[in-house]
C-alpha positions as CSV (number, residue, x, y, z in Angstrom):
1,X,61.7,-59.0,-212.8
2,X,58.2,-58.4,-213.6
3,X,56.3,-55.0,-213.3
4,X,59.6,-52.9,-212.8
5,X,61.7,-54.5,-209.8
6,X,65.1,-55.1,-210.2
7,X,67.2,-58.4,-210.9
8,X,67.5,-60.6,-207.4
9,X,71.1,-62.2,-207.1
10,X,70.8,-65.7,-206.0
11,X,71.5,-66.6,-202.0
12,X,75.5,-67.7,-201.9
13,X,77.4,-69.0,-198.9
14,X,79.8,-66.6,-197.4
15,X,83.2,-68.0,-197.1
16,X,85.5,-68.2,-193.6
17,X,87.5,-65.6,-192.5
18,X,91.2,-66.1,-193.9
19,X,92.9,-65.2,-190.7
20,X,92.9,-64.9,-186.9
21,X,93.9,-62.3,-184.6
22,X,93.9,-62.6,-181.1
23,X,95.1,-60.2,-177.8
24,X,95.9,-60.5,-174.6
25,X,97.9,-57.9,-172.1
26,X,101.4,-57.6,-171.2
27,X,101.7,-57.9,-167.2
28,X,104.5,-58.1,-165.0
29,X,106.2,-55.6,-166.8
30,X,109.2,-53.6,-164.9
31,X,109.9,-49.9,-165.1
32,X,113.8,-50.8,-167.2
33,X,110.9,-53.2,-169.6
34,X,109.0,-50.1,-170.6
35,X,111.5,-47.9,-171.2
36,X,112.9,-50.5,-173.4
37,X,109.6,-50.5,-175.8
38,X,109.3,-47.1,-175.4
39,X,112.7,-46.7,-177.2
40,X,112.6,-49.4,-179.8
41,X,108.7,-48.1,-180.7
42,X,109.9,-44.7,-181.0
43,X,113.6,-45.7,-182.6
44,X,111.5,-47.7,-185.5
45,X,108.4,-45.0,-185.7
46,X,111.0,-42.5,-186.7
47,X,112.3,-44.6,-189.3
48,X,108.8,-45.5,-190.3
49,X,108.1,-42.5,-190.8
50,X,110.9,-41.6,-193.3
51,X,110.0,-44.7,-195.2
52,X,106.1,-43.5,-195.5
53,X,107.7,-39.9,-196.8
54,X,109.8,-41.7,-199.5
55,X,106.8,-44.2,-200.5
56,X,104.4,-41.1,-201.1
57,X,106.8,-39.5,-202.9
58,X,107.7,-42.4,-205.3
59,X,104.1,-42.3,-206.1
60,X,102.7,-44.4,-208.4
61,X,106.0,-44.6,-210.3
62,X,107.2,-46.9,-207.4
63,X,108.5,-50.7,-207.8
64,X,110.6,-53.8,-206.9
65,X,113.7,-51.8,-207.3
66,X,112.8,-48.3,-205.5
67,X,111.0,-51.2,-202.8
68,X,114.6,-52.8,-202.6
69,X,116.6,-49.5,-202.1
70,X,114.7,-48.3,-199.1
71,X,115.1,-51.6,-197.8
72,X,118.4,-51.4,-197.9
73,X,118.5,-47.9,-196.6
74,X,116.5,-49.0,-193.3
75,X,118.5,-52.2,-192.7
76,X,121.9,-50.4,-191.2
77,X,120.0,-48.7,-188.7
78,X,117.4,-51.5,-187.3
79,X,118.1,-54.5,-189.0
80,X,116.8,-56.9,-192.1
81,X,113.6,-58.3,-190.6
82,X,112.5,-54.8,-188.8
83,X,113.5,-53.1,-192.2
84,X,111.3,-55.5,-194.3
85,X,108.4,-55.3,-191.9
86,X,108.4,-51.3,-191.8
87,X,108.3,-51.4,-195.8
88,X,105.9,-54.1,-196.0
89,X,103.3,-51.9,-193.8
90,X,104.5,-48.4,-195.5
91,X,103.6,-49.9,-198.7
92,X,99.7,-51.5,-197.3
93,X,99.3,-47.5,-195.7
94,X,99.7,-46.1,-199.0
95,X,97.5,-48.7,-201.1
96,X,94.8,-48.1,-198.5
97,X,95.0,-44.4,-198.8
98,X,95.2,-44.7,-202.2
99,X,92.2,-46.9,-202.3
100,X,90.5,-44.4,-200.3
101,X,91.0,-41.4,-202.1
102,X,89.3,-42.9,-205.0
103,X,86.5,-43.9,-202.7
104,X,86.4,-40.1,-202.5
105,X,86.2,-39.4,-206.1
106,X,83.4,-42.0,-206.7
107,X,81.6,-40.3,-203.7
108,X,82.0,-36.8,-205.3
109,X,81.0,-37.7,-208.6
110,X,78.1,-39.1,-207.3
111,X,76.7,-36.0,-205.4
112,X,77.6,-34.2,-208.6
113,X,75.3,-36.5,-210.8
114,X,72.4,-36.1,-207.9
115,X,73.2,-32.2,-207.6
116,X,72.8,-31.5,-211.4
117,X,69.9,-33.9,-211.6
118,X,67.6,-31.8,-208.5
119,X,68.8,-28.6,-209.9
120,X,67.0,-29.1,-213.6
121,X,64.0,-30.1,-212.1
122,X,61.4,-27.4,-211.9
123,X,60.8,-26.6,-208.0
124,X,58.7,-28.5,-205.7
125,X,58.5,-31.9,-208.8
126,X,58.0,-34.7,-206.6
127,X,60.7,-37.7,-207.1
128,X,59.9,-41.2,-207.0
129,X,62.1,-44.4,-205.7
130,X,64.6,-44.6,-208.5
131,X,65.3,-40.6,-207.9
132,X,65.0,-37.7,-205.9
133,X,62.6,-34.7,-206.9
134,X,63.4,-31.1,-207.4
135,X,64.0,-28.8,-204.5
136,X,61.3,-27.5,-202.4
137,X,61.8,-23.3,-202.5
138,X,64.2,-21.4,-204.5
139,X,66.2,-20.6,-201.4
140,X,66.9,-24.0,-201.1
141,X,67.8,-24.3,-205.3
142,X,70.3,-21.6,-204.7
143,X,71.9,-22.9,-201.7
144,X,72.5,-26.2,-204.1
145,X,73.5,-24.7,-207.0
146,X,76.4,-22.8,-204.7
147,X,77.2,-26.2,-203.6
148,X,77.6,-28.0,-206.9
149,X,79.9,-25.0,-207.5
150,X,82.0,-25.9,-204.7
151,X,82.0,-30.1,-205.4
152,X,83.0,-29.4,-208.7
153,X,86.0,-27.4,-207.7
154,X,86.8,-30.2,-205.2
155,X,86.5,-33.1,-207.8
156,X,88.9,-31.0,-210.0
157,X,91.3,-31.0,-206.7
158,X,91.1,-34.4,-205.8
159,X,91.4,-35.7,-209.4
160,X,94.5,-33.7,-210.5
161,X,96.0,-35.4,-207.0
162,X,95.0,-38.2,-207.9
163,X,97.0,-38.5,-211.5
164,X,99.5,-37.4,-210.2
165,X,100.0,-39.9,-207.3
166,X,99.3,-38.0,-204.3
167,X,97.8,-39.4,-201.1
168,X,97.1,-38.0,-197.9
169,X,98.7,-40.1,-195.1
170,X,98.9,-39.4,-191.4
171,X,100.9,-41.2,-189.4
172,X,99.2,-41.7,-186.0
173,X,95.5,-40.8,-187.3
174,X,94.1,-37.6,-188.3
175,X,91.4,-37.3,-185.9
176,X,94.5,-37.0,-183.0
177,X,96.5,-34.8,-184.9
178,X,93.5,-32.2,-185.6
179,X,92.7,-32.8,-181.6
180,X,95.5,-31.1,-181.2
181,X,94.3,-27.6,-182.1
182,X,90.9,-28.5,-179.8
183,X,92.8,-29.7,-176.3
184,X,89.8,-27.7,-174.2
185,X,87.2,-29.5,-176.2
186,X,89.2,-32.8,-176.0
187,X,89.5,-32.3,-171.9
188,X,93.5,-32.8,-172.4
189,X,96.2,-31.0,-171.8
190,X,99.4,-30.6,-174.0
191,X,101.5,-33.3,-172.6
192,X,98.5,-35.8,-172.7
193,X,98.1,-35.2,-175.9
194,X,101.8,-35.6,-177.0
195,X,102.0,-39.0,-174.9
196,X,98.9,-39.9,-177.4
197,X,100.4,-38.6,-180.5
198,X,104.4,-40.6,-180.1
199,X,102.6,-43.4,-178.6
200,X,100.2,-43.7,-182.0
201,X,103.7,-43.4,-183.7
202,X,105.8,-46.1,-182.6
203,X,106.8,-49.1,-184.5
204,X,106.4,-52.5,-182.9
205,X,105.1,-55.6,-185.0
206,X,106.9,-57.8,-186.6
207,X,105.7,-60.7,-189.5
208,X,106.2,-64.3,-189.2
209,X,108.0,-66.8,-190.7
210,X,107.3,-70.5,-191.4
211,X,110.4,-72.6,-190.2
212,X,111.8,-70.0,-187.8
213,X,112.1,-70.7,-184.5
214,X,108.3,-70.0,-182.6
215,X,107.3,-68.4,-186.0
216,X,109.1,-65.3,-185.5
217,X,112.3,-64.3,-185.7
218,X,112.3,-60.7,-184.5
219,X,109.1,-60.5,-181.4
220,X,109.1,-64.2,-180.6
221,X,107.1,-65.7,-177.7
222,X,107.9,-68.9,-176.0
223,X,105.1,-72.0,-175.7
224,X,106.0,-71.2,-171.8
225,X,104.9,-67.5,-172.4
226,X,108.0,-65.7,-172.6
227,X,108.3,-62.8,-174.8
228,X,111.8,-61.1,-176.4
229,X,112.5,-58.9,-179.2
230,X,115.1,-58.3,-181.5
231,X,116.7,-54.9,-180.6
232,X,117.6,-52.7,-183.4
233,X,121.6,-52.0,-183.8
234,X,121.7,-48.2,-182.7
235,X,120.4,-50.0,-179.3
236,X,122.1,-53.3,-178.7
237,X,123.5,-52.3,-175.7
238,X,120.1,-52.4,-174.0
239,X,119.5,-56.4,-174.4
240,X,120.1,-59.0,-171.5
241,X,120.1,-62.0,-173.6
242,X,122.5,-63.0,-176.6
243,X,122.5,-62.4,-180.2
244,X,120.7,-58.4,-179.1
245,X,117.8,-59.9,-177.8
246,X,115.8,-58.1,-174.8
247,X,113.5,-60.7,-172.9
248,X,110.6,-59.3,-170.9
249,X,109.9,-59.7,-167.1
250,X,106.1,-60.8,-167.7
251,X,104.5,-63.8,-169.0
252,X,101.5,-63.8,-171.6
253,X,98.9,-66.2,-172.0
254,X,96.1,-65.9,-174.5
255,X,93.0,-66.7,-173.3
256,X,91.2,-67.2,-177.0
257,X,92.2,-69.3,-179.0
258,X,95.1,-70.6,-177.0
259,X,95.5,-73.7,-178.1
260,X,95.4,-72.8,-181.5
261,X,98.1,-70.3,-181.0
262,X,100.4,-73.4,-179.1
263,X,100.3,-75.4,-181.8
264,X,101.7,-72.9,-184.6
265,X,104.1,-72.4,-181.9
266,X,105.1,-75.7,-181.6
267,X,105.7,-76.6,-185.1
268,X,107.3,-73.2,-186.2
269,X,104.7,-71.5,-187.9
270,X,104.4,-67.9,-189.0
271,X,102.8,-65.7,-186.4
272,X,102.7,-61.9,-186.8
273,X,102.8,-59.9,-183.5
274,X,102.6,-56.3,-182.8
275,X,103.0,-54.1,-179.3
276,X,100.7,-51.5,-178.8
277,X,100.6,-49.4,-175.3
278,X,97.3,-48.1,-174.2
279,X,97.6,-44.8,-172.8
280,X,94.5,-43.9,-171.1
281,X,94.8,-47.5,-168.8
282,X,98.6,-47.3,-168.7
283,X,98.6,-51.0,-169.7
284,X,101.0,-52.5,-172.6
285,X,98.9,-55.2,-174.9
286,X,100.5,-57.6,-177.7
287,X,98.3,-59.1,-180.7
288,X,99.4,-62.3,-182.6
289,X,97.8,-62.8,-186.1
290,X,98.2,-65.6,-188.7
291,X,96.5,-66.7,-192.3
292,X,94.7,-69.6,-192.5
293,X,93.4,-71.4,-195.3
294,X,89.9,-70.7,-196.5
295,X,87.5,-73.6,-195.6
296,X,85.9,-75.0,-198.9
297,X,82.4,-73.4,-199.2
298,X,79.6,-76.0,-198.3
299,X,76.9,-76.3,-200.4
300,X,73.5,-74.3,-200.2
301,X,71.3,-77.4,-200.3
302,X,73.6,-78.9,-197.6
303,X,73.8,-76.3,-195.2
304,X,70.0,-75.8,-195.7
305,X,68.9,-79.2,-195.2
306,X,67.6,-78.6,-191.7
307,X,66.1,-75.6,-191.6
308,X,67.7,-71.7,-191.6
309,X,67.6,-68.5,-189.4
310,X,66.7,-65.4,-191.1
311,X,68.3,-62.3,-189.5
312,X,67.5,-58.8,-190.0
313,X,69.9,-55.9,-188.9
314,X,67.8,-52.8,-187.4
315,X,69.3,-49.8,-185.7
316,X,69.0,-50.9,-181.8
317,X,68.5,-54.7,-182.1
318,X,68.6,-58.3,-184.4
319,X,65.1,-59.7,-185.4
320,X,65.7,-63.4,-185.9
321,X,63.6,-66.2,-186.6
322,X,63.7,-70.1,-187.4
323,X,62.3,-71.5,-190.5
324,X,62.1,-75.5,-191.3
325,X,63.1,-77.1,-194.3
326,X,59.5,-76.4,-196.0
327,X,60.0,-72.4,-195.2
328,X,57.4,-72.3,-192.3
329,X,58.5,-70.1,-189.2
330,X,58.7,-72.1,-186.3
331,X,58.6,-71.2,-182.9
332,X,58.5,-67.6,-181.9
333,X,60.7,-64.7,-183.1
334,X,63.8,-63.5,-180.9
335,X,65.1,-60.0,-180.6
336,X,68.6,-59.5,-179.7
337,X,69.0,-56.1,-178.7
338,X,72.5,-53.7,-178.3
339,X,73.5,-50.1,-178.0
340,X,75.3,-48.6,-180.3
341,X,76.1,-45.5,-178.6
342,X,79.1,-44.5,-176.8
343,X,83.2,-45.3,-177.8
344,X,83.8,-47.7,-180.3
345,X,85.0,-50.3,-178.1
346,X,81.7,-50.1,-176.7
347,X,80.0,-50.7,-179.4
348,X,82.3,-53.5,-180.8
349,X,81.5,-55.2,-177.4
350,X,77.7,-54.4,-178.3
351,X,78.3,-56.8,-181.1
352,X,79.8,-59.2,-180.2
353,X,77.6,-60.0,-177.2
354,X,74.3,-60.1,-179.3
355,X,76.0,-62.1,-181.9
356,X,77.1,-64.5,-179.1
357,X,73.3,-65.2,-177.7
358,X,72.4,-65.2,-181.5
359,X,74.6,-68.2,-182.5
360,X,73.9,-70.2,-179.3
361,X,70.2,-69.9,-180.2
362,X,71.0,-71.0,-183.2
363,X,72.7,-74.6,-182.0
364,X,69.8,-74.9,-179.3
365,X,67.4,-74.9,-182.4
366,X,69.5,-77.5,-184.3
367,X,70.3,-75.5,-187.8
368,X,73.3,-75.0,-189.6
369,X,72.9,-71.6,-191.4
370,X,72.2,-68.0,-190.7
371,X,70.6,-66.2,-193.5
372,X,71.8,-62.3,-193.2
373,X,70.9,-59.4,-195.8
374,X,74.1,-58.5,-198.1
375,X,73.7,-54.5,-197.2
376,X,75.8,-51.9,-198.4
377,X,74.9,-48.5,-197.7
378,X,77.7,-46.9,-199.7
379,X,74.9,-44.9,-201.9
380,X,72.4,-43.9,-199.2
381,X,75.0,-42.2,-196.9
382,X,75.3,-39.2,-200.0
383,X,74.4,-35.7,-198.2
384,X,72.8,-34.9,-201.9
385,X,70.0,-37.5,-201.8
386,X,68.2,-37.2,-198.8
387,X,68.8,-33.7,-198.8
388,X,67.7,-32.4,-194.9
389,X,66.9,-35.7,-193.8
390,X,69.9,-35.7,-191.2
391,X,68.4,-38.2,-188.8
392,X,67.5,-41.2,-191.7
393,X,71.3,-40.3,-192.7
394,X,72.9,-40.3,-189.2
395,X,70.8,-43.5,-188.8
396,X,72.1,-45.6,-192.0
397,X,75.6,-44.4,-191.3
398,X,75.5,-45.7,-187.9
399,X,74.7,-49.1,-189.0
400,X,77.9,-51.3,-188.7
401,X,76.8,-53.9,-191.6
402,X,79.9,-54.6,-193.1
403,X,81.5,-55.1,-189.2
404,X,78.1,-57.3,-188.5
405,X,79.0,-59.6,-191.3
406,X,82.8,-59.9,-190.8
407,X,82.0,-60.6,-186.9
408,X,79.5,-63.1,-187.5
409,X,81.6,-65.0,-190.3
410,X,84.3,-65.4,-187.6
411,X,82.1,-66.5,-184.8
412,X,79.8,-68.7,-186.9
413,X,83.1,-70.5,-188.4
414,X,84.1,-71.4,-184.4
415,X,80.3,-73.0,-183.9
416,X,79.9,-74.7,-187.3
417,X,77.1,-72.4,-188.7
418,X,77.5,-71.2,-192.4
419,X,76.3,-67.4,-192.8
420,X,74.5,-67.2,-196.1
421,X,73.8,-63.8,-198.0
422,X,70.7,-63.1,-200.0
423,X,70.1,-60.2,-201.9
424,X,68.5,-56.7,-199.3
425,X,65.9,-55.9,-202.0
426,X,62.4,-55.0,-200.9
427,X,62.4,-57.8,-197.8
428,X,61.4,-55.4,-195.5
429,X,58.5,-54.3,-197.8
430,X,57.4,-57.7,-199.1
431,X,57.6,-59.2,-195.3
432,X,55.1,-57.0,-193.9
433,X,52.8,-57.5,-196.7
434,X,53.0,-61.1,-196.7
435,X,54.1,-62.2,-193.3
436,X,53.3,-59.5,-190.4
437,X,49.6,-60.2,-190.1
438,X,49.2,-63.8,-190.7
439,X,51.8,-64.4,-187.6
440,X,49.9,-61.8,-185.3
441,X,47.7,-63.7,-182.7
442,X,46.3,-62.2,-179.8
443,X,49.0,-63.2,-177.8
444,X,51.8,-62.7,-180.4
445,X,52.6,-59.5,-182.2
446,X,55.0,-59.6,-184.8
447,X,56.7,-56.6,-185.8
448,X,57.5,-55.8,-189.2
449,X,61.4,-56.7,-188.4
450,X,60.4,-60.2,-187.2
451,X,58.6,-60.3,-190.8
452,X,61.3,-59.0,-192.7
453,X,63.4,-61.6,-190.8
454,X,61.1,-64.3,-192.3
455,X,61.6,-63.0,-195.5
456,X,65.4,-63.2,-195.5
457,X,65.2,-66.9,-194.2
458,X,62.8,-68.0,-197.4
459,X,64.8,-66.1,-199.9
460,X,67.6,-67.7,-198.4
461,X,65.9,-70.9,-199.1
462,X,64.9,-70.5,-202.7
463,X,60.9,-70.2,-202.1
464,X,59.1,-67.1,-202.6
465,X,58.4,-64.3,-199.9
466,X,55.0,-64.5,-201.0
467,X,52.8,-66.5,-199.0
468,X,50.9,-69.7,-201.1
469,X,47.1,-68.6,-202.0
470,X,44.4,-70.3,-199.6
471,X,42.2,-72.4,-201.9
472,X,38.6,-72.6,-202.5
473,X,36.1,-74.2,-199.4
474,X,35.1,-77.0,-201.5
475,X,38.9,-77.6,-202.1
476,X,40.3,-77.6,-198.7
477,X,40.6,-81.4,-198.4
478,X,43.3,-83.7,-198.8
479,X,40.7,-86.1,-200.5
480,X,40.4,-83.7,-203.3
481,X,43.9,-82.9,-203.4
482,X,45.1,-79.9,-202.0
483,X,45.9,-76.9,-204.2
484,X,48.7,-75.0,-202.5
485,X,51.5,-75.7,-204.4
486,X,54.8,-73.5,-204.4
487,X,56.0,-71.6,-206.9
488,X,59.0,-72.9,-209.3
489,X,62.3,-71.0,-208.6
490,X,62.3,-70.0,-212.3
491,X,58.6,-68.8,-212.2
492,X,58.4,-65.3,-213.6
493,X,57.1,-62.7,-211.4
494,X,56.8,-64.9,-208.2
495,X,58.2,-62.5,-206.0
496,X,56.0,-60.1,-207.1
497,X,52.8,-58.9,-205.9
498,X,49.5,-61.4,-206.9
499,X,47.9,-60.5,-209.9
500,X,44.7,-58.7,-209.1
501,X,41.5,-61.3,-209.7
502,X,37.8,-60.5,-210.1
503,X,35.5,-61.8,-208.0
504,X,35.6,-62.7,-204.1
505,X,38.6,-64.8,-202.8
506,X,36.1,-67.9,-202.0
507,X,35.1,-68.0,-205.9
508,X,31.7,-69.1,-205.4
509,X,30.5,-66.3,-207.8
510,X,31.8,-66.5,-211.5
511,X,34.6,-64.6,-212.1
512,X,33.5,-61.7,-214.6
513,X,31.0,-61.0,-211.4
514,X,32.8,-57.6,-210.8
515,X,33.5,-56.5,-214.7
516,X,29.4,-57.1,-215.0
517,X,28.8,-54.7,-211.7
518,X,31.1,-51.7,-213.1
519,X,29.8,-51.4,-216.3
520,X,26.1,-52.1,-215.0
521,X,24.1,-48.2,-215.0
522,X,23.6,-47.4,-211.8
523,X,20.1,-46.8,-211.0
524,X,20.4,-44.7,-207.4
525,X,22.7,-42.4,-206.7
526,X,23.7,-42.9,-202.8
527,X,23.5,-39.3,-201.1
528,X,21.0,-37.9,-203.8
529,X,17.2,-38.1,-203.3
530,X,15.2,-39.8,-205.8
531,X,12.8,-37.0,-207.6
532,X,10.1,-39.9,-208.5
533,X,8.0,-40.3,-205.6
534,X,6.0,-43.2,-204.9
535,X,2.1,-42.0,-205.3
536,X,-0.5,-45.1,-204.0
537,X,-3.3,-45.2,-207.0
538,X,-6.9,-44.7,-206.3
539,X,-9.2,-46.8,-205.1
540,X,-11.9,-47.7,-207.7
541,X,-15.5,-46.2,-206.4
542,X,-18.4,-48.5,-207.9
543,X,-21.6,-49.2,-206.8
């Protein structure tokens, strides 16, 4: 791009979610049916974690073979389809960790980089948009050149465990193991806590299979509702049903997606299920998941042919608003507000409800695509660049983007609306220059969200964010032709700023009208008296 902006990546659809999860609760349940999962979940969490200790210490040496023996290990004491479904999930626990302990590397490295960068600035340098500045006193230079010292001996850490295949895995969670040593704090006592902690540990999901009987050999639930597990060997003489099987009093129903979920059922395919007990509401819950294939993307020009919504994530709400084919907002912009305070299921159920009214605007205003920002705040979370600036950091971290976008991909795929992601850069900045005051009125103000919203939709689109220059008077007329004309998509610098012109907008005056007036000498100088005064000549005596 011209005048020093980066590269814009082109607008692309966002493809469907690739599988489905849904949840509904366990009820009916009898005092012998809970003391059943309570034994199986803690029978196969043991063994769980034994597997997770053998898979971390394998390390990255590990494969088919090593995958095979453990297998093989577990099957005597559960059985075949619980022993490949506790490996499987070992083996996606490590990878994750693994994935996020270099996450951590790339983080470190970074605040290095920003660390060393501040520190060889002189004090008090200003820093622009492409970096930070030096630091402001020496106090605060020393304090960062202790804590470079201390990165770098981190880094060192973290890499050498990181060669040599070492991951830190905790089996029901960090954050509940370290609440452990803070019960007080936590308002718990010890045997709350420890019904947390073995609860968090136990074992209870199983994976499908395509061509078993209700697409699940080992937790399978009937089409009429009724659920039974496979018991492990060590306790077979729990079950009331043949072949080891323990069938629960309750009957489940899901509510979402039900229909869906009967049909797998019906013809045999795989569905994943998995147990979980809630401890604080005393209520057991089980989750069935399957894959589905990814719907073919539509094409842009197809999913924009009538019209978009451009959507721009803020802090306590979603600016939104409707754009026709030609890029011209219509209507008036909507705010769909949520609160992102409190638990996390709280603020998952935030989400979801603003989405909701978001995507049934969107079918009362007839389009078929949602134009959202592609954020990632992975860079601007870093302690090292903003420095002190806790609340701007506290602020971007509390922004759920990547949970926005994976929420409204599933929704939107249920409505038939297509989600499409542009590229974040400078839309704020270039919708309020462009956008906020021509859509004010006197009895519409538009915010510089509701601008930045109308940027997303046009970039979405393919036209510019800039707004088309008004033509001369004598021009304005359809009989003349009019002179508005958009911008080519491959037109250098049209997402720039205008390039200045001399002269008044109207052009009634010739162009070089300004160069003339500044290198004109002035003859008064405003402010300063003139020393020449003006003296009236005599009057001319004769006779």
């Amino acid at each position: 791009m011209d005048g020093g902006l980066r590269k814009l990546a082109a607008p692309s659809v966002v493809p469907g979610p690739s599988g489905v999860a849904i949840r509904t609760r366990l009820k009916q349940l009898t005092a012998a049916d809970e003391e059943v999962l309570r034994r199986v979940g803690a029978h196969l969490g043991t063994l769980a974690c034994r597997d997770l200790k053998a898979r971390c210490h394998d390390g990255p040496g590990h494969d088919a073979k090593t995958w095979a023996v453990r297998k093989r290990e577990l099957t005597p004491l559960s059985s075949a389809r619980w022993a490949g479904a506790i490996t499987k999930a070992t083996h996606e626990q490590w990878a994750l960790a693994r994935r996020c302990a270099l996450t951590h590397l790339q983080s470190l490295e970074a605040g290095i980089r920003t660390l060393r960068h501040r520190l060889a600035l002189p004090l008090g340098q200003k820093g622009g948009k492409r970096a930070p500045g030096g630091y402001r006193s020496r106090r605060e230079w020393h304090a960062k050149a202790r804590r470079l010292q201390v990165l770098e001996d981190r880094l060192a850490r973290e890499r050498a465990a990181w060669e040599a295949g070492r991951v830190r895995v905790v089996r029901g969670g960090k954050r509940l193991a370290r609440t452990r040593h803070q019960l007080p704090a936590a308002r718990l006592t010890q045997a709350q806590w420890r019904e947390r902690w073995e609860a968090a540990r136990w074992f209870l999901q199983a994976d499908g299979e395509s061509g078993k009987r209700y697409g699940n050999e080992t937790i399978r639930i009937s089409p009429n509702g009724e659920v039974s597990l496979r018991l492990p060997a060590p306790l077979s003489n729990l079950a009331n049903a043949p072949h080891g099987r323990y069938v629960l009093t309750g009957r489940v129903r899901f509510a979402h997606r039900g229909p869906e979920w009967a049909d797998r059922v019906a013809v045999n395919r795989a569905i994943a299920y998995r147990i979980h007990h809630d401890v604080d509401r005393g209520r057991w819950y089980v989750t069935a998941s399957w894959q589905q294939p990814v719907s073919q993307p539509v094409p842009l020009a197809a999913v924009l042919a009538d019209g978009v919504i451009g959507v721009d994530m803020n802090a306590d709400h979603l600016a939104a608003w409707c754009l026709d084919v030609h890029g011209n907002p219509t209507g008036t912009p909507r705010r769909f507000c949520y609160d992102l305070t409190g638990t996390a299921g709280h603020r998952d159920a935030q989400l979801r409800h603003a989405l909701t009214r978001l995507l049934h605007w969107a079918r009362t205003c007839g389009v078929r695509a949602i134009a959202v920002e592609d954020l990632d705040f992975t860079a601007e979370k870093t302690r090292e660049k903003h420095g002190g600036r806790k609340r701007f950091r506290r602020l971007v971290s509390g922004l759920p983007t990547g949970r926005l976008r994976a929420r409204l991909v599933s929704m939107a795929d249920q409505t038939g609306i297509t989600v499409v992601a542009v590229d974040p850069a400078y839309t704020s900045k270039w919708g309020a220059q462009h956008w906020q005051k021509p859509l004010t009125s006197t009895t519409r103000k538009t915010t510089r969200h509701d601008a930045a919203a109308v940027a997303i939709a046009r970039r979405a689109q393919g036209y510019p964010i800039r707004r088309r220059t008004t033509p001369p008077r004598t021009h304005q007329s359809d009989g003349c032709g009019h002179r508005t004309v958009q911008a080519r998509p491959d037109a250098p610098g049209r997402e720039g700023p205008r390039r200045r012109v001399p002269g008044p907008r109207t052009r009634s005056v010739p162009p070089d009208a300004e160069r003339t007036r500044a290198t004109r000498t002035p003859t008064t100088v405003r402010g300063v008296r003139s020393k020449r005064e003006w003296v009236p000549d005599s009057l001319l005596l004769t006779d």
